[in-house]
mmCIF file of the C-alpha atoms, coordinates in Angstrom:
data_MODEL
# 
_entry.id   MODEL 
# 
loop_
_atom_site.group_PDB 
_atom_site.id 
_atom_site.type_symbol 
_atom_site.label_atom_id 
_atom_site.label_alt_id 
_atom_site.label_comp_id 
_atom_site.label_asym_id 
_atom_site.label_entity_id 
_atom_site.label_seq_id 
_atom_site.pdbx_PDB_ins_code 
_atom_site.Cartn_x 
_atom_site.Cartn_y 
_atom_site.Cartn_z 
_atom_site.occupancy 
_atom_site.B_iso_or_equiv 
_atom_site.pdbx_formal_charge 
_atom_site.auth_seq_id 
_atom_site.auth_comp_id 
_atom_site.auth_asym_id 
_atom_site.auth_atom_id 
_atom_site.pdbx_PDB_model_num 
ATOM 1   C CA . UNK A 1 1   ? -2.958  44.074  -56.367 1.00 0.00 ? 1   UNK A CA 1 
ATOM 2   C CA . UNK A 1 2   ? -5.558  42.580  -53.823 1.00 0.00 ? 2   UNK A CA 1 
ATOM 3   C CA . UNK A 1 3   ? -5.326  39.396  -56.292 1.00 0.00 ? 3   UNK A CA 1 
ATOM 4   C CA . UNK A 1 4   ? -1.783  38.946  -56.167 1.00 0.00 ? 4   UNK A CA 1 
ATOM 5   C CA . UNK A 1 5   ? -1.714  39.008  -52.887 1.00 0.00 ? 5   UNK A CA 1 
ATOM 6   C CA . UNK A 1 6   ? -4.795  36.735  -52.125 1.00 0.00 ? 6   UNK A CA 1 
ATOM 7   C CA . UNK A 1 7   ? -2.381  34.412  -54.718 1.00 0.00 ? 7   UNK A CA 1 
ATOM 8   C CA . UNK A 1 8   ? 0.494   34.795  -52.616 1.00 0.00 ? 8   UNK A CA 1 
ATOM 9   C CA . UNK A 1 9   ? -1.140  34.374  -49.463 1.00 0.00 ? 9   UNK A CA 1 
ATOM 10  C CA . UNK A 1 10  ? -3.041  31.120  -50.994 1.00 0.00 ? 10  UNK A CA 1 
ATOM 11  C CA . UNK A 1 11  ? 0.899   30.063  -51.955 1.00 0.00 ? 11  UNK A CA 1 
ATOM 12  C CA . UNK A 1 12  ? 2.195   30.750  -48.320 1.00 0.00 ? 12  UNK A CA 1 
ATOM 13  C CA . UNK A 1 13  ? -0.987  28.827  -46.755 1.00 0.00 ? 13  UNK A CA 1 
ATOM 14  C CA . UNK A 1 14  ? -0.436  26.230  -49.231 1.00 0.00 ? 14  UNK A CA 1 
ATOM 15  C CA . UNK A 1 15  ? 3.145   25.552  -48.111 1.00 0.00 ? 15  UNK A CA 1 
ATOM 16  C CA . UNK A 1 16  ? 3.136   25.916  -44.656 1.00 0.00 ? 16  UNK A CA 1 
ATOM 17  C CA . UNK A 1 17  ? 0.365   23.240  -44.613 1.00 0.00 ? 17  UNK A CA 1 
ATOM 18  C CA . UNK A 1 18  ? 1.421   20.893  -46.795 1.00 0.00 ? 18  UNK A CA 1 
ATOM 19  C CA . UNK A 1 19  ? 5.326   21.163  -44.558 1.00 0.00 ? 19  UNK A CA 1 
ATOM 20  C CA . UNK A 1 20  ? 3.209   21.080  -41.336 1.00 0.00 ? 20  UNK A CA 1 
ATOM 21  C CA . UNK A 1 21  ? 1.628   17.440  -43.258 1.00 0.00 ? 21  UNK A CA 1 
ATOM 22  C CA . UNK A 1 22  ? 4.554   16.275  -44.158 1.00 0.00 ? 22  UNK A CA 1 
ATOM 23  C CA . UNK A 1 23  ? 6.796   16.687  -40.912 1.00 0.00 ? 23  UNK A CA 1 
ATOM 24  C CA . UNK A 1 24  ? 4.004   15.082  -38.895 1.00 0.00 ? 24  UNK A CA 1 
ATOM 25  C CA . UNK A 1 25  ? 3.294   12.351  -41.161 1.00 0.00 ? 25  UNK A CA 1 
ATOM 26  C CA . UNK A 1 26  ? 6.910   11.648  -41.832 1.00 0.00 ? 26  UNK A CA 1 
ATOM 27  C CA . UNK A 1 27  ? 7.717   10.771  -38.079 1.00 0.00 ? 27  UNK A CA 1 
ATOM 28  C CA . UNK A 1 28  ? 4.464   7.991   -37.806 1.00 0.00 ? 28  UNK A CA 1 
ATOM 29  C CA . UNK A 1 29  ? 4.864   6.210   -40.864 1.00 0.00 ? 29  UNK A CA 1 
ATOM 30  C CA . UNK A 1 30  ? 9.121   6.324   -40.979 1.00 0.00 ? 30  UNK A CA 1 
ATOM 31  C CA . UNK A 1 31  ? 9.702   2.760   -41.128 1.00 0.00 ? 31  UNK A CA 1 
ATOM 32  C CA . UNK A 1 32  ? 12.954  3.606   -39.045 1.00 0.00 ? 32  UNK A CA 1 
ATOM 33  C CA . UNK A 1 33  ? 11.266  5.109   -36.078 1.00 0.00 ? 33  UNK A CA 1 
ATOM 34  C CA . UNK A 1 34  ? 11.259  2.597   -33.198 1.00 0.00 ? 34  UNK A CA 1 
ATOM 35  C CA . UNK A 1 35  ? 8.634   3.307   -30.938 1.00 0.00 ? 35  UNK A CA 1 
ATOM 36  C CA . UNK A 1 36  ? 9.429   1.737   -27.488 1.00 0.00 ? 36  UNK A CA 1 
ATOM 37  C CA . UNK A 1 37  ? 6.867   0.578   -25.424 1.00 0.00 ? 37  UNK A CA 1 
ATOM 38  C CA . UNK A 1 38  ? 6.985   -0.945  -22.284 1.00 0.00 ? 38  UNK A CA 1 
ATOM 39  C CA . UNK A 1 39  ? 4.979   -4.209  -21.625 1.00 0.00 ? 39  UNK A CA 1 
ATOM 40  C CA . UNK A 1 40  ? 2.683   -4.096  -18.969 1.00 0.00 ? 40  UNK A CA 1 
ATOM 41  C CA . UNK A 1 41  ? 3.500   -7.303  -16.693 1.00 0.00 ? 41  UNK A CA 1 
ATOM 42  C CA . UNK A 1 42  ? -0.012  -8.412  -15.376 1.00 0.00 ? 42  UNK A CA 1 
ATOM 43  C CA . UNK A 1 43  ? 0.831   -10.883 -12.164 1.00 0.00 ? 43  UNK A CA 1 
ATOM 44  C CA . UNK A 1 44  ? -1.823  -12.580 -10.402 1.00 0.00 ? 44  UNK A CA 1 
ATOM 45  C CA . UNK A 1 45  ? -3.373  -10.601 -6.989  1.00 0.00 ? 45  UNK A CA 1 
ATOM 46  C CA . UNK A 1 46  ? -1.459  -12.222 -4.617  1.00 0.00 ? 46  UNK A CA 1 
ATOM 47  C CA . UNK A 1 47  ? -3.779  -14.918 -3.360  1.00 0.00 ? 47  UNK A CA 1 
ATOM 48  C CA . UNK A 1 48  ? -6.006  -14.989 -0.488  1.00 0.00 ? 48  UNK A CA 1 
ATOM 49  C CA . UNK A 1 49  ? -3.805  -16.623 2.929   1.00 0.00 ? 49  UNK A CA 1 
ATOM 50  C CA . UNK A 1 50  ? -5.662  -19.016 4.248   1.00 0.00 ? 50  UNK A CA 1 
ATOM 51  C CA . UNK A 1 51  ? -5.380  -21.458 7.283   1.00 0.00 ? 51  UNK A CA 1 
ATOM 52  C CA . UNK A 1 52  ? -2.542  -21.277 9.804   1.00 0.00 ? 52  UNK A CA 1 
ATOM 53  C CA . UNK A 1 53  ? -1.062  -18.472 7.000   1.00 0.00 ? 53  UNK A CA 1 
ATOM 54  C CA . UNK A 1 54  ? -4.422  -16.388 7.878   1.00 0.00 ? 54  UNK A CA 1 
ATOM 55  C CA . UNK A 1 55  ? -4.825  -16.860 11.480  1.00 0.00 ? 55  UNK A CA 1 
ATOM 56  C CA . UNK A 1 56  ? -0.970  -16.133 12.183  1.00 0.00 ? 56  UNK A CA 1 
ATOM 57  C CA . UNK A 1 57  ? -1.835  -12.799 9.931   1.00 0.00 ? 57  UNK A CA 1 
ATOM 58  C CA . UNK A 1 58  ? -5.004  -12.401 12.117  1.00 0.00 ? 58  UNK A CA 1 
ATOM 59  C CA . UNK A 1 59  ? -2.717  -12.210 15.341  1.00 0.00 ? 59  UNK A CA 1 
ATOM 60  C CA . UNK A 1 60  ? 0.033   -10.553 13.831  1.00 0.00 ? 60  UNK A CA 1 
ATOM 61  C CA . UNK A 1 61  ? -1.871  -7.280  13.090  1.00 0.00 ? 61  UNK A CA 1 
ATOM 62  C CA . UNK A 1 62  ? -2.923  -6.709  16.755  1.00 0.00 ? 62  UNK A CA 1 
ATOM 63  C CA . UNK A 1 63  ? 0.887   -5.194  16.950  1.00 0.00 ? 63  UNK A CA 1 
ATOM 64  C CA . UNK A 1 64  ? 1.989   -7.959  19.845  1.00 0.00 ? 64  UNK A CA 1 
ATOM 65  C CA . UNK A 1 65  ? 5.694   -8.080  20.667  1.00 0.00 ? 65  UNK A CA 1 
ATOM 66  C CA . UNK A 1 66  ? 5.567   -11.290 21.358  1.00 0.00 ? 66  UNK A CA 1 
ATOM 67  C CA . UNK A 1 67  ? 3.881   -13.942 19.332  1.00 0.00 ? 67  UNK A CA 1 
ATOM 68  C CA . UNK A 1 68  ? 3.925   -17.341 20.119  1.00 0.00 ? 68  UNK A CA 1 
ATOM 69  C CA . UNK A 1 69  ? 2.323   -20.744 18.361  1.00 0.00 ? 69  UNK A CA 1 
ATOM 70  C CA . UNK A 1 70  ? 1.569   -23.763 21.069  1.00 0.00 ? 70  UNK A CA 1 
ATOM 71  C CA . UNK A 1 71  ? 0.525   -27.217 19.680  1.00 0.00 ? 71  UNK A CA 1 
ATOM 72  C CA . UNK A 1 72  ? 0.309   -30.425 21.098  1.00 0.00 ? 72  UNK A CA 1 
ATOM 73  C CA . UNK A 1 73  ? 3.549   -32.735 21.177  1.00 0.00 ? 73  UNK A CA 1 
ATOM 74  C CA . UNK A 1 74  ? 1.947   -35.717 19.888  1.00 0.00 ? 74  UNK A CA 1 
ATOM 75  C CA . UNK A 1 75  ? 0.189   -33.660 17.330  1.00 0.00 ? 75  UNK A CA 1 
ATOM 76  C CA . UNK A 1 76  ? -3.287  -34.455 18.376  1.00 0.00 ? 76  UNK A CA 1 
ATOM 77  C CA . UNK A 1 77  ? -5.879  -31.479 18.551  1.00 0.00 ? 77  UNK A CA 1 
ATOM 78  C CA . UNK A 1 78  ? -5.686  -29.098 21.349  1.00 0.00 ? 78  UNK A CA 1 
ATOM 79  C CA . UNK A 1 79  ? -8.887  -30.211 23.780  1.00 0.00 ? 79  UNK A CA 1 
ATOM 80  C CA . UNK A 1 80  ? -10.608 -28.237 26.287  1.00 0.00 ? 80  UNK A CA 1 
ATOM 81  C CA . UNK A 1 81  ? -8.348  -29.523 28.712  1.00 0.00 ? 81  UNK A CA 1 
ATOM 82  C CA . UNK A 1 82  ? -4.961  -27.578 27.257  1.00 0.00 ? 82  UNK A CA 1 
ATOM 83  C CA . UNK A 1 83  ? -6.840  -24.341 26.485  1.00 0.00 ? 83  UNK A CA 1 
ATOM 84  C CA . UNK A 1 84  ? -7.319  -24.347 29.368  1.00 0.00 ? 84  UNK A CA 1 
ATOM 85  C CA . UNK A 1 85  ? -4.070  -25.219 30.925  1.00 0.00 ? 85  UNK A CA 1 
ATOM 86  C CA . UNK A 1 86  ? -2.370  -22.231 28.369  1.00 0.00 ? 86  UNK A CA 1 
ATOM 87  C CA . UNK A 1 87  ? -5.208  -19.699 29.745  1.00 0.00 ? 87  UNK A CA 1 
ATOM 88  C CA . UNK A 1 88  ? -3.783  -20.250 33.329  1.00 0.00 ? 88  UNK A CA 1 
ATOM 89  C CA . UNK A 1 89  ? -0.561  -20.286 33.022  1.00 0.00 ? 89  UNK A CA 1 
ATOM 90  C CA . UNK A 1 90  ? -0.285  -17.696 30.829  1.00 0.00 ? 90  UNK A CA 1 
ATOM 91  C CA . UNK A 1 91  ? -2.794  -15.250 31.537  1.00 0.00 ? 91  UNK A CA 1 
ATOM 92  C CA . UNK A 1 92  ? -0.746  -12.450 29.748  1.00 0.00 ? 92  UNK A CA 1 
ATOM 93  C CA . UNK A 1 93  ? -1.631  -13.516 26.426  1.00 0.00 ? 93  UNK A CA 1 
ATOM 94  C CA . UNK A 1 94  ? -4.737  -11.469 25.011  1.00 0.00 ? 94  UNK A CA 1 
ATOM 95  C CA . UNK A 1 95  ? -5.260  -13.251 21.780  1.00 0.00 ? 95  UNK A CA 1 
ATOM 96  C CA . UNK A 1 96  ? -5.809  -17.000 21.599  1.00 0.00 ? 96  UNK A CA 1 
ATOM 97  C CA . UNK A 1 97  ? -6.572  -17.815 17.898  1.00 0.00 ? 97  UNK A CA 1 
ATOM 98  C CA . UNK A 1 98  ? -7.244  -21.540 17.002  1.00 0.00 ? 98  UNK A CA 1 
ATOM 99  C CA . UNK A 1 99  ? -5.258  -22.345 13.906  1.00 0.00 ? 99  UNK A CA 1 
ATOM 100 C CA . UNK A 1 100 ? -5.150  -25.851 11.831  1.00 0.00 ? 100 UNK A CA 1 
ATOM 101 C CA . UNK A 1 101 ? -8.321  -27.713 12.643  1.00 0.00 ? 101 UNK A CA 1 
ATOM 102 C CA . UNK A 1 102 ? -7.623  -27.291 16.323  1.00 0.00 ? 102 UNK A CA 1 
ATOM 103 C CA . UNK A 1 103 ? -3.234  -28.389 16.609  1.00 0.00 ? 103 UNK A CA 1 
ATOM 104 C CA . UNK A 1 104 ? -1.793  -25.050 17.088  1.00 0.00 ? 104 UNK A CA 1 
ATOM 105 C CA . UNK A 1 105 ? -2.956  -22.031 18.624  1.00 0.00 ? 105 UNK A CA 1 
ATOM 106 C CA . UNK A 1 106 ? -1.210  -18.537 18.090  1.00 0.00 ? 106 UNK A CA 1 
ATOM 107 C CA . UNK A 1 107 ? -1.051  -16.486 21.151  1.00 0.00 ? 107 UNK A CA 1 
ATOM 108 C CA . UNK A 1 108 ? -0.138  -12.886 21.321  1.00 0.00 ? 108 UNK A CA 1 
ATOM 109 C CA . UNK A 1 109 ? 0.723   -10.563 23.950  1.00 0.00 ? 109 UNK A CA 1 
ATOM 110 C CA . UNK A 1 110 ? 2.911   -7.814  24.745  1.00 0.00 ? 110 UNK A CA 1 
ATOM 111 C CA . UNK A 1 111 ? 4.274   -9.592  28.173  1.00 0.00 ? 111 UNK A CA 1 
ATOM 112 C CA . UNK A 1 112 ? 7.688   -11.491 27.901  1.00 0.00 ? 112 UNK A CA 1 
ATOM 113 C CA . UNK A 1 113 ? 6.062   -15.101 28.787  1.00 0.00 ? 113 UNK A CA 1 
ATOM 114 C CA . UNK A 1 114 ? 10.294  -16.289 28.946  1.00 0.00 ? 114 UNK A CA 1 
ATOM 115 C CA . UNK A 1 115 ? 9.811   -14.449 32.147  1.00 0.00 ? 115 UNK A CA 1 
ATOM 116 C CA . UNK A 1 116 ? 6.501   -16.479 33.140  1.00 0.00 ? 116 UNK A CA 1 
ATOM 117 C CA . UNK A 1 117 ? 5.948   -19.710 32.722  1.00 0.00 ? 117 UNK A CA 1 
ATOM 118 C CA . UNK A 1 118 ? 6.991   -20.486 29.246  1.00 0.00 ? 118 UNK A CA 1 
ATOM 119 C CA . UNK A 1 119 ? 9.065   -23.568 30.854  1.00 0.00 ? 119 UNK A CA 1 
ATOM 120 C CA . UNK A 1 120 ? 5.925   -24.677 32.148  1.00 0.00 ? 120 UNK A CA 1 
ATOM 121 C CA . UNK A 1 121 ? 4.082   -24.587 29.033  1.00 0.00 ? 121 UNK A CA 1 
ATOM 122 C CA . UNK A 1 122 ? 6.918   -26.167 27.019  1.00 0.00 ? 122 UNK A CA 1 
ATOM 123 C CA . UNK A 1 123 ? 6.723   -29.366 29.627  1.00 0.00 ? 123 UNK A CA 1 
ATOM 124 C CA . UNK A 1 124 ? 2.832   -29.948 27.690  1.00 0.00 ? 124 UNK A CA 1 
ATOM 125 C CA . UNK A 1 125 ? 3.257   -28.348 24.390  1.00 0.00 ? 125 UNK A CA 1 
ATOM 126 C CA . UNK A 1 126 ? 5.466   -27.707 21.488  1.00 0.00 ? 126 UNK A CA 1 
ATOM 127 C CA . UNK A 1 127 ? 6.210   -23.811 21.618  1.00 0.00 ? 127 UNK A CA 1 
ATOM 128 C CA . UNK A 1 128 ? 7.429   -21.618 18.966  1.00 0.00 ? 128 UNK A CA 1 
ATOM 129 C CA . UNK A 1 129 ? 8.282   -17.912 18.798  1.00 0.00 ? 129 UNK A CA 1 
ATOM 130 C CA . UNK A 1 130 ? 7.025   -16.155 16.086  1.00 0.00 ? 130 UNK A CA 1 
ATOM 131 C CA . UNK A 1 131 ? 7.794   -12.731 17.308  1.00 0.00 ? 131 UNK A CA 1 
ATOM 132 C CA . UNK A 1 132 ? 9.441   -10.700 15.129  1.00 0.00 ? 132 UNK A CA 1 
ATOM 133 C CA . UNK A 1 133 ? 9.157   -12.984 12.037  1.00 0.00 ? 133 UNK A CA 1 
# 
């Protein structure tokens, strides 16, 4: 009796296994299965901002409200004559950051320079408002 049911048990084993096999070998190599996958894009790390880009950046994270970018109008370099003629009349500013090989220099500050002497400034220089943008 102990043999027949050491056979049977053998049998049951047997076919549980080889249906266990079967169902998981059956769904990998079904040649109807589709297996979806989703293709990983790989972009380029945005690159590096450099220049005007990167001192504009620079200013930009100091949280100013107002941000503005002076240059020259005939597009020469800013001397030591117009920094200092922006540090007077507009001593608001707290950042001055030289941008461009010396032609522009963004300014930020929290003061409304409209209620300075932005007329003033915009006599000697080109001046655009970059707060907000």
């Amino acid at each position: 009796m102990l043999r027949k049911t050491l056979n049977s048990s053998l049998i049951i084993l047997t076919f549980l296994v080889s249906g266990l096999l079967s169902t998981s070998c059956s769904s990998t190599n079904n040649p109807t299965t589709v297996e979806e996958s989703t293709p990983t894009q790989t972009s380029a790390p945005p690159s590096p901002k450099t220049g005007f880009e990167a001192d504009l950046d620079y200013v930009r994270k100091g949280q100013y409200t107002y941000i503005w970018v002076f240059s020259r109008k005939d597009g020469k370099p800013l001397d030591k004559e117009d920094g200092a003629f922006l540090k007077k009349n507009a001593p608001q500013v707290v950042d001055w950051v030289r941008s461009e090989g010396s032609n522009k220099v963004v300014a930020g500050t929290n003061f409304d320079l409209a209620k300075g002497n932005l007329e003033l400034l915009k006599k000697r220089f080109i001046a655009e408002d970059y707060s907000g943008k």
